[in-house]
N, C-alpha and C positions, 0 to 999 in steps of 0.2 A: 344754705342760708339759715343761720338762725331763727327759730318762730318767732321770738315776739319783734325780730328784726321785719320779716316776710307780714306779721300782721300788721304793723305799723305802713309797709310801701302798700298794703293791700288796702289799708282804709283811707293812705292819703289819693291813690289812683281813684278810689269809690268814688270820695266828696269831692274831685274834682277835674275828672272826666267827664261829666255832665256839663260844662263850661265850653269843651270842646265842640261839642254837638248841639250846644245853643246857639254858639257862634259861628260854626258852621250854618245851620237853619235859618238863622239874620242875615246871612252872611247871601242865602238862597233868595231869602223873602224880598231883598232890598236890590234886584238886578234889574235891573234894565234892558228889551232887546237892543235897542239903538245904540244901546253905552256899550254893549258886549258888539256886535257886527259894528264899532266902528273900531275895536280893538284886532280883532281876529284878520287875516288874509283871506281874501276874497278869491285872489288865482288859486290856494290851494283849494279852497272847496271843488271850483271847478276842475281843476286835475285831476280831481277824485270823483269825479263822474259822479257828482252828487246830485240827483234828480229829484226829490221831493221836499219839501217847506220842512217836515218833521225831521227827516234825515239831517239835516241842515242844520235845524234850529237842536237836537240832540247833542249832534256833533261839536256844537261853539261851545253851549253848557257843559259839557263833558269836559271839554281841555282848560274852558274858566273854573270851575269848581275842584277840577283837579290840581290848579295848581295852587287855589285859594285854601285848600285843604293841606296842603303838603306845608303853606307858611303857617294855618293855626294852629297842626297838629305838632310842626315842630317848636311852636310855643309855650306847649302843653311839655314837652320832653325833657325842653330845657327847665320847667320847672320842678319837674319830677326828679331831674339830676343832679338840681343844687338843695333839694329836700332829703335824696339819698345823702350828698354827701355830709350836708346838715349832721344828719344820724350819725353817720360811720366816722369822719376826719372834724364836728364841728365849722363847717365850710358855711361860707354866707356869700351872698348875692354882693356882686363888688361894684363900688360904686366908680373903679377907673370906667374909661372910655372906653367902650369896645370887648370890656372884659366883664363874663357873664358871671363867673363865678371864681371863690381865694380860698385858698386853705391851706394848711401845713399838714406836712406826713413827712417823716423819718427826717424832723428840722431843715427839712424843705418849703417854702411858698410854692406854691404853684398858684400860677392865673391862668384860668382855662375862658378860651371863645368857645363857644357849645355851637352848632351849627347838627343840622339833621342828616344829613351825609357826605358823603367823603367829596363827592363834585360837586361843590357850590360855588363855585368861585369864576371868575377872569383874572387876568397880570394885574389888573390895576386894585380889583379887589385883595387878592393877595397884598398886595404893595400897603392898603391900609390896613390889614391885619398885621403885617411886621411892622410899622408904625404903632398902631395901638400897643402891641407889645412892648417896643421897646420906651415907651411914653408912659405905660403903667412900672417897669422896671425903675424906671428914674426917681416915678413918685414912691413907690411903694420900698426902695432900696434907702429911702431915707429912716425908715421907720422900723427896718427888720434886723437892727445890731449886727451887719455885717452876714448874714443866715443868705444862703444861695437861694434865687428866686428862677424857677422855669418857668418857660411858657407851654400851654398846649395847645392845640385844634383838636379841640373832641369834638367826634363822630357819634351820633347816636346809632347808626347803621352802618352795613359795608363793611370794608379793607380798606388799608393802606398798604402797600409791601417794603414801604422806606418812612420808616417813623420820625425817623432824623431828619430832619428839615434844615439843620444848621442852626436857627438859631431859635429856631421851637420844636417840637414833639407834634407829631398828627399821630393821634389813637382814637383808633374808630372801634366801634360794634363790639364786639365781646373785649378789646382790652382796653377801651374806654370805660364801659360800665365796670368795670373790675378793680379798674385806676382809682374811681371815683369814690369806691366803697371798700376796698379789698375780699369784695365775694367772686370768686371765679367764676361761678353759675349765673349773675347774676340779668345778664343780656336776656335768656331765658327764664328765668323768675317771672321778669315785666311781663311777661307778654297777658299772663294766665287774666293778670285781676283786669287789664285791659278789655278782655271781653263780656264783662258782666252784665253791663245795660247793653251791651252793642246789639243787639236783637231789637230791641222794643224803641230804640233811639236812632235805627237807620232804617225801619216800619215808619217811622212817622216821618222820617227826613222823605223818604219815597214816596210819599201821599203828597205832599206837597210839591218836591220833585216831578210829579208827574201833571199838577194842576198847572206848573209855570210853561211846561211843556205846548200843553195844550193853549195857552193864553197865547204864548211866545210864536206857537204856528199861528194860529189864527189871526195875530198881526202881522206876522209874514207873508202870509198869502193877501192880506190886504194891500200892504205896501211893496211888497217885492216879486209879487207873480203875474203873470199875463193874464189877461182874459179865459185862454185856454187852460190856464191851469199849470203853467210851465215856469220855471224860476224867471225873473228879466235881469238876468247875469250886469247888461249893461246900465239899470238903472241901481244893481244892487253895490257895483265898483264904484259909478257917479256921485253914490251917500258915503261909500269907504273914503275916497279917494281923491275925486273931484274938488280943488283947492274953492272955488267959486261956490260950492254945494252950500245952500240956506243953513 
């Protein structure tokens, strides 16, 4: 990678990395127990031979912040990859439907969906990404003098083993970011400035993390445990589940 190329992605990840991990931590601060246990399945917890209020209340946090994490962080990626290509191919943020980012390279358009990894999707989600495509080709074929327009599914991570899609491109993980900029290295580039503040900004996400914890058992145990001390499984299904529940 060229340096002042690598210092330019190194100070746009600096000033806006920090975004990721505010929005995450609001994202922490603003949860609800009752809004999270009326999302989650209640039979798997039991399956899982879960016996204590924190076990419990860990376990929901865990799979909601994981997944609320995996949507802001590929929010962050997608912007990091139409500022790459910014630099490299002049590429800008598209205003078609569905299509995150345009550019031209070797008198080709290309419109890329950016998505975080290679399995995102169901048939019908597919079905509207080949729609978007061929709905930006229509608008966008008016305006390009006749010049071939592709489509792509970039992958910010992962494999794909059949790029060809028919009537798009999937490039994921090293020959997405490669596509995007023409650096071969450059999958591994990202990763370095990505860890700059990550020490002192997942210290402070865990201080808090651990305060919702305690908050989160301690209503638990108020509203969902027995006398004894033991989870009430049936009054905790009755709040999930229960069509009549207040």
């Amino acid at each position: 990678m060229l340096p002042h190329f690598k210092r330019q992605l190194c100070e746009f990840v600096e000033r806006n990395i920090p975004d990721f991990h505010c929005r995450r931590l609001e994202s922490l601060k603003r949860l609800k127990l009752k809004d999270i246990l009326r999302r989650k399945n209640p039979y798997l917890f039991r399956a899982k031979n879960t016996f204590t209020a924190e076990e419990l209340v860990r376990s929901i946090l865990d799979a909601y912040l994981s997944s609320q994490e995996e949507t802001l962080f590929g929010a962050f990626l997608e912007r990091v990859a139409i500022f790459i290509c910014q630099c490299c191919f002049n590429g800008k943020k598209s205003a078609a439907e569905g299509i995150d980012l345009e550019f031209m390279r070797d008198d080709v358009l290309y419109i890329v969906s950016i998505m975080s990894g290679p399995n995102w999707g169901n048939s019908s989600q597919l079905k509207k990404l080949q729609d978007n495509f061929r709905k930006a080709k229509k608008i966008l074929g008016a305006n390009t003098m006749g010049r071939s327009i592709v489509a792509v599914n970039g992958c910010c991570y992962g494999r794909d083993n059949k790029e060809d899609k028919g009537d798009y491109l999937k490039l994921c993980g090293e020959n997405f970011w490669s596509f995007i900029s023409g650096e071969a290295s450059l999958y591994l580039d990202i990763i370095e400035p990505l860890g700059h503040t990550a020490k002192e900004c997942n210290e402070n996400f865990h201080r808090e993390f651990v305060k919702v914890v305690n908050q989160f058992t301690r209503e638990f145990l108020e509203e969902f445990c027995l006398i004894t001390g033991e989870i009430d499984w049936e009054r905790l299904v009755r709040f999930n589940s229960c069509a009549a529940y207040p």
